[in-house]
C-alpha positions as CSV (number, residue, x, y, z in Angstrom):
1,X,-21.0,93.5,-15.0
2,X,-24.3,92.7,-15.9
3,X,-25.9,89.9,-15.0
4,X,-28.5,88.0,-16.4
5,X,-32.1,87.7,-14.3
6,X,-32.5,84.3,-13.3
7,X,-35.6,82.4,-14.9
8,X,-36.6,81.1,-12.2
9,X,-40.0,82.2,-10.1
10,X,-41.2,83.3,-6.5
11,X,-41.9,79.7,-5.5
12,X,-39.9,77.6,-8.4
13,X,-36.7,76.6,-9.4
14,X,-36.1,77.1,-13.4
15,X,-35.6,73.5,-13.8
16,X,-38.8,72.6,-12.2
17,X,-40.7,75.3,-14.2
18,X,-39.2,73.5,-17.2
19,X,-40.3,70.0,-16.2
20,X,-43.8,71.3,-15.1
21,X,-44.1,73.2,-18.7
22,X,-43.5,69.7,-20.4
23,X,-45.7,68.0,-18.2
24,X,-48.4,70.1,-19.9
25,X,-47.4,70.2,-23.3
26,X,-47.7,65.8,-22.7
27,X,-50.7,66.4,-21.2
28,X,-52.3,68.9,-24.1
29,X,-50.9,66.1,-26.7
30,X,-52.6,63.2,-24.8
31,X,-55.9,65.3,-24.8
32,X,-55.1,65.7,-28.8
33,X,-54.6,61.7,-28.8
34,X,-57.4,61.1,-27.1
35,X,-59.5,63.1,-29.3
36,X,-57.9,62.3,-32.8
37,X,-58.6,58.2,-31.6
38,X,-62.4,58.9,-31.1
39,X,-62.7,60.7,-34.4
40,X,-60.9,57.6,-36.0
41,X,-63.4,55.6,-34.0
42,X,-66.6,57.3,-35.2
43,X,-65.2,57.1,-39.0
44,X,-64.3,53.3,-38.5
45,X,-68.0,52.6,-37.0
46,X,-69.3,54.2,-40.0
47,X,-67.4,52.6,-42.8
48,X,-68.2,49.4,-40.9
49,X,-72.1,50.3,-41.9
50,X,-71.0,51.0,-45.2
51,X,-68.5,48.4,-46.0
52,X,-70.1,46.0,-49.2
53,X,-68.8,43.0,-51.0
54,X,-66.3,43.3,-53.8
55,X,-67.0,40.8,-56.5
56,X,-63.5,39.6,-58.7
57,X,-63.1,38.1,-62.0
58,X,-60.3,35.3,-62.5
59,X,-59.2,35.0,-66.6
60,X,-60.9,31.4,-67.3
61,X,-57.6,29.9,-68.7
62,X,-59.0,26.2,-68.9
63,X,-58.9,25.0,-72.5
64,X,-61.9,22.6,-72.1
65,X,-63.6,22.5,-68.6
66,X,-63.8,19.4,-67.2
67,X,-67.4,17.2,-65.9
68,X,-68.7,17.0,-62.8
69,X,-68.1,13.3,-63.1
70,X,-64.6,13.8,-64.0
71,X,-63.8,15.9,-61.0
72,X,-65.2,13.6,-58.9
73,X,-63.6,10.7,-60.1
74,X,-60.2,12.5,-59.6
75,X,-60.6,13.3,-56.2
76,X,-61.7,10.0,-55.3
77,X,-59.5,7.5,-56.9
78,X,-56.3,10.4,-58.3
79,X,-53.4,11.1,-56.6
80,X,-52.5,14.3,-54.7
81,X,-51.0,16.3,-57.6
82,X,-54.2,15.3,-59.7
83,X,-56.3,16.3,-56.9
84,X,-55.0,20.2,-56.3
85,X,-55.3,20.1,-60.1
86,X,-59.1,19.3,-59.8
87,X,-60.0,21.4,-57.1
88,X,-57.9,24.4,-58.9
89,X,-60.1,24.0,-61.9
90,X,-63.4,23.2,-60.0
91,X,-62.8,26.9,-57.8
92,X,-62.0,28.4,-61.5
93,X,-65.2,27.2,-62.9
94,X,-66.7,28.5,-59.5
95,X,-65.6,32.1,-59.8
96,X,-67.0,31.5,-63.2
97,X,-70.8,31.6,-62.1
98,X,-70.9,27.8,-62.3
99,X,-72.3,26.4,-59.6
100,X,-71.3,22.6,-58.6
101,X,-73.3,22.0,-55.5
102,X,-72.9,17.8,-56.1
103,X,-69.9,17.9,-55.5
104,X,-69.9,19.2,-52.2
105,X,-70.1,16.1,-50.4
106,X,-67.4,14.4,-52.8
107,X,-64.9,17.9,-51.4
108,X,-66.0,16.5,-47.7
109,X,-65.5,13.3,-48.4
110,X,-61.9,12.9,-50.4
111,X,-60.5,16.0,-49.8
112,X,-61.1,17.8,-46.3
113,X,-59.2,14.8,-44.5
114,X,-56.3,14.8,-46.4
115,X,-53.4,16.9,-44.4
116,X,-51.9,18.0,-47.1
117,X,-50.9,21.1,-47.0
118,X,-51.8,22.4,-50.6
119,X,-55.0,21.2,-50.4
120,X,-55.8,22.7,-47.2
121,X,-54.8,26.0,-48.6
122,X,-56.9,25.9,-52.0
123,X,-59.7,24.5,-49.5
124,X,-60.0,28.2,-47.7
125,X,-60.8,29.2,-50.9
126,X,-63.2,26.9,-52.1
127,X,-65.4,27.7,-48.9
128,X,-65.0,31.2,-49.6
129,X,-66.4,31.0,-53.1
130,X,-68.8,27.8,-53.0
131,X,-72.5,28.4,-52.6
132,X,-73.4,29.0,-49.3
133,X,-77.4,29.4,-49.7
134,X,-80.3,27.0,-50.9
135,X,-82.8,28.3,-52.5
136,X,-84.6,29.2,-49.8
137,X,-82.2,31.2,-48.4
138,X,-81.1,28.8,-45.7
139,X,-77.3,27.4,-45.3
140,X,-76.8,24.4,-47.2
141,X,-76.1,21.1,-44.9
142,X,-72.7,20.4,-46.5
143,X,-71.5,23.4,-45.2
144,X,-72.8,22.8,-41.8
145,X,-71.0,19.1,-42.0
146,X,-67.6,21.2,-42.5
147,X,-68.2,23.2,-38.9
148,X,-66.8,21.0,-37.6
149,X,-63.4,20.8,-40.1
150,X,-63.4,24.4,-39.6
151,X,-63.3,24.5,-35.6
152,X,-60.4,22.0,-36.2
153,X,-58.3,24.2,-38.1
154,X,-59.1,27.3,-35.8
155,X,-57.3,24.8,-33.1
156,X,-54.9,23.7,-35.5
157,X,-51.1,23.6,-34.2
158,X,-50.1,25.9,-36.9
159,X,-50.0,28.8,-36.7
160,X,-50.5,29.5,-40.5
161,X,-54.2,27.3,-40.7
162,X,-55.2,29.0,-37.7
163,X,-54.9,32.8,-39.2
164,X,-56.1,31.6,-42.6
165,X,-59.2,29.9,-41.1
166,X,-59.6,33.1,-39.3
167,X,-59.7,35.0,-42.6
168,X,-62.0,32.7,-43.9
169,X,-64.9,32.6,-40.8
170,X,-64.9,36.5,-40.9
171,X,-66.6,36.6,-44.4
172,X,-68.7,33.3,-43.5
173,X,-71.6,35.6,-41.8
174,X,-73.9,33.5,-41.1
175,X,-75.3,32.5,-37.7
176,X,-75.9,29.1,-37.8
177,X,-72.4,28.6,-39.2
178,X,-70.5,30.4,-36.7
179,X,-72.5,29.4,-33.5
180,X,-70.4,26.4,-33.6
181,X,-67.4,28.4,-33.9
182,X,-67.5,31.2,-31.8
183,X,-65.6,29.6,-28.8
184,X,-63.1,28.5,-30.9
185,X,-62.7,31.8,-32.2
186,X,-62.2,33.5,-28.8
187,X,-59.8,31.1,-27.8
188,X,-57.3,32.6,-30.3
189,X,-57.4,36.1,-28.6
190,X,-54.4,34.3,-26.4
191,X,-52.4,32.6,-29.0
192,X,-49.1,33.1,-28.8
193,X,-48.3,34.7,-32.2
194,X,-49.5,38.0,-32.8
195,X,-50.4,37.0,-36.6
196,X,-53.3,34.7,-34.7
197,X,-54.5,37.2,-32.3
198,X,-54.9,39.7,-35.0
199,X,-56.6,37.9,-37.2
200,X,-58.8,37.0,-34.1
201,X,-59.8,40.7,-33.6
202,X,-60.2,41.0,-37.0
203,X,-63.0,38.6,-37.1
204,X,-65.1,39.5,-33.9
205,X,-65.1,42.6,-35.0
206,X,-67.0,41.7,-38.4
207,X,-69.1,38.9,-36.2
208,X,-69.9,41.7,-33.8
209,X,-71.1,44.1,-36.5
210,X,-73.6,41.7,-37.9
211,X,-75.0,39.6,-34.9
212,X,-73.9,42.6,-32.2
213,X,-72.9,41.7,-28.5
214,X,-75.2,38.1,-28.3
215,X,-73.3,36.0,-30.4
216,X,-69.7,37.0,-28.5
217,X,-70.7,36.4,-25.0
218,X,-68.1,37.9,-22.4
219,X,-66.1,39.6,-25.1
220,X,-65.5,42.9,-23.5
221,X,-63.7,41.2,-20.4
222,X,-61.3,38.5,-22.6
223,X,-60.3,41.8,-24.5
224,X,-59.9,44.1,-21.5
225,X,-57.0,41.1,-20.5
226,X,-55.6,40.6,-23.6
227,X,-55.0,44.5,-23.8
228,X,-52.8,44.3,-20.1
229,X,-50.4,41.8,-22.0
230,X,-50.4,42.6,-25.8
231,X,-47.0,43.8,-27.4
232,X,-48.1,44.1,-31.1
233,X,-49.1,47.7,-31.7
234,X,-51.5,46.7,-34.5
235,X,-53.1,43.8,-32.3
236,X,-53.6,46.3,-29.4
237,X,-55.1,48.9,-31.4
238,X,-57.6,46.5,-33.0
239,X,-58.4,44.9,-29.7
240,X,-58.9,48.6,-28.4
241,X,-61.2,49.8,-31.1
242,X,-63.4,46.6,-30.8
243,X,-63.5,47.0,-27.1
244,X,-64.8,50.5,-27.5
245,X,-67.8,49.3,-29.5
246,X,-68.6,46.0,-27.2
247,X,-67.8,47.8,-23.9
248,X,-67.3,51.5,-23.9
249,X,-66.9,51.7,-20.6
250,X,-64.2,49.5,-20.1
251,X,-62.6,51.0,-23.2
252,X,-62.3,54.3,-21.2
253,X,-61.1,52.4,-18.4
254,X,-58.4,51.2,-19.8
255,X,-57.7,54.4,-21.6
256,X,-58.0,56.6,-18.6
257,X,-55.8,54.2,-16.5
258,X,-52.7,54.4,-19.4
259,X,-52.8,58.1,-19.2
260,X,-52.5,58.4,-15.4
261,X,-49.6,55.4,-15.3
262,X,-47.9,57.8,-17.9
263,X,-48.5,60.8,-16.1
264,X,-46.9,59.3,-12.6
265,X,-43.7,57.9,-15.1
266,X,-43.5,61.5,-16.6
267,X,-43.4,63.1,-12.9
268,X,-40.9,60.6,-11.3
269,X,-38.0,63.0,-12.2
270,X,-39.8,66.1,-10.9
271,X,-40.0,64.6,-7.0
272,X,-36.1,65.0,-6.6
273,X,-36.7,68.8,-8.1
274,X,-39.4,69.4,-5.1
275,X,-36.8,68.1,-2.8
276,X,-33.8,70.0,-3.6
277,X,-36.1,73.1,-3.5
278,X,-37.0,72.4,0.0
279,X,-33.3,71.8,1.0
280,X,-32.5,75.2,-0.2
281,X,-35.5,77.1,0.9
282,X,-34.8,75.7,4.3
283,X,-30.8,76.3,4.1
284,X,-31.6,80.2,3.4
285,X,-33.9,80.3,5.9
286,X,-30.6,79.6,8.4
287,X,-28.4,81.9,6.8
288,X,-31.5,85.2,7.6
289,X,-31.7,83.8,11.4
């Protein structure tokens, strides 16, 4: 009878050799990871040099566009129907190239206290769209008068407002505008609903691409603990990918510290290996004497 030669080497068992050759196969693929994130990461911080504005053109469906007196009149004395009517048709005429900058003061005015929540909604937009700049280039003060509407809706109890507002202060890039905000802002790296937190990242990132690390203050450590206790796999790898531009070294910090906690969990089954080897090794040595 023939019998098969045992797989098994001079100082392993078979079933060691097997765990040890799939330890290194995980540890060729996190190598591969590691290297396939900071390709993804080079890419990402050169679309973020290239990324530009894309301009869009709403169908002007209005039969016969209302005055600037007209609109103001509505949202001061109409009701709430008539007013989302109004400010539908004045962001219309907005995307429109027309530019209403009278009126600004009659949206802080009427509108921006009123909780309701179609309103608020069409109100994101309106700030997205309205004309930000005099003409000489500096902020105009209306919109500095809604700061502090803004940093009340980043604190807002829903969840909703807060992510939307988020949205909304990542394309307001402008330094006197977010200054105000910035606190705020960090604040919603711990919310505790992921759609916040991402939307969070999401907008330090952009403020950290055109201000760079002065305007976000003690980033790098806020995301190096929000990493420790995030679940949501798009959230982490956002926060990870801004902390490797803000704080590279903490970045591989944290990566180098993941790899060897998964490297210890991967060789938890091998110590039992190495003991049962030593048992036997020890048991034959008995049998020779």
């Amino acid at each position: 009878m023939i019998r098969r030669p045992p797989r098994s080497t001079h100082c392993i068992s078979s079933a060691a050799s097997d765990v040890y050759k799939r330890q290194d196969m995980y540890r060729r693929n996190i190598c591969f990871t590691i290297i396939i994130i900071l390709k993804v990461m080079a890419t990402t911080s050169q679309n973020l040099e290239q990324e530009q504005a894309c301009p869009f053109i709403i169908a002007n469906d209005i039969e016969s566009a209302p005055r600037p007196t007209e609109i103001q009149t509505t949202f001061s004395e109409g009701k709430i129907e008539d007013k989302v009517i109004a400010l539908q048709q004045l962001i219309k005429l907005i995307v429109q190239d027309n530019s209403f900058p009278r009126l600004m003061m009659s949206v802080l005015k009427y509108l921006v206290p009123s909780h309701d929540h179609e309103i608020k909604k069409l109100l994101l937009l309106y700030w997205e769209v309205v004309e930000k700049l005099k003409p000489d280039g500096t902020v105009r003060d209306e919109l500095l008068l809604a700061c502090n509407t803004l940093r009340g809706d980043l604190l807002h109890p829903n969840e909703y407002i807060r992510g939307k507002t988020l949205k909304l202060v990542s394309r307001l890039m402008y330094r006197s505008i977010l200054e105000p905000l910035i606190q705020a802002i960090l604040e919603n790296l711990g919310h505790r609903f992921s759609y916040v937190r991402r939307n969070a990242v999401a907008c330090l990132m952009n403020v950290y691409s055109a201000f760079g690390s002065e305007m976000v203050g003690d980033l790098p450590e806020k995301l190096e603990v929000m990493l420790q206790n995030e679940n949501d796999i798009s959230t982490k790898r956002n926060a990870f990918l801004l902390l490797f531009h803000c704080g590279q070294d903490k970045a591989l910090d944290y990566l180098n510290n993941i790899i060897r906690l998964s490297l210890i969990h991967i060789s938890e089954p091998t110590r039992p290996l190495y003991i049962s080897y030593a048992v036997f090794c020890l048991k034959k040595k008995k049998k020779k004497k």
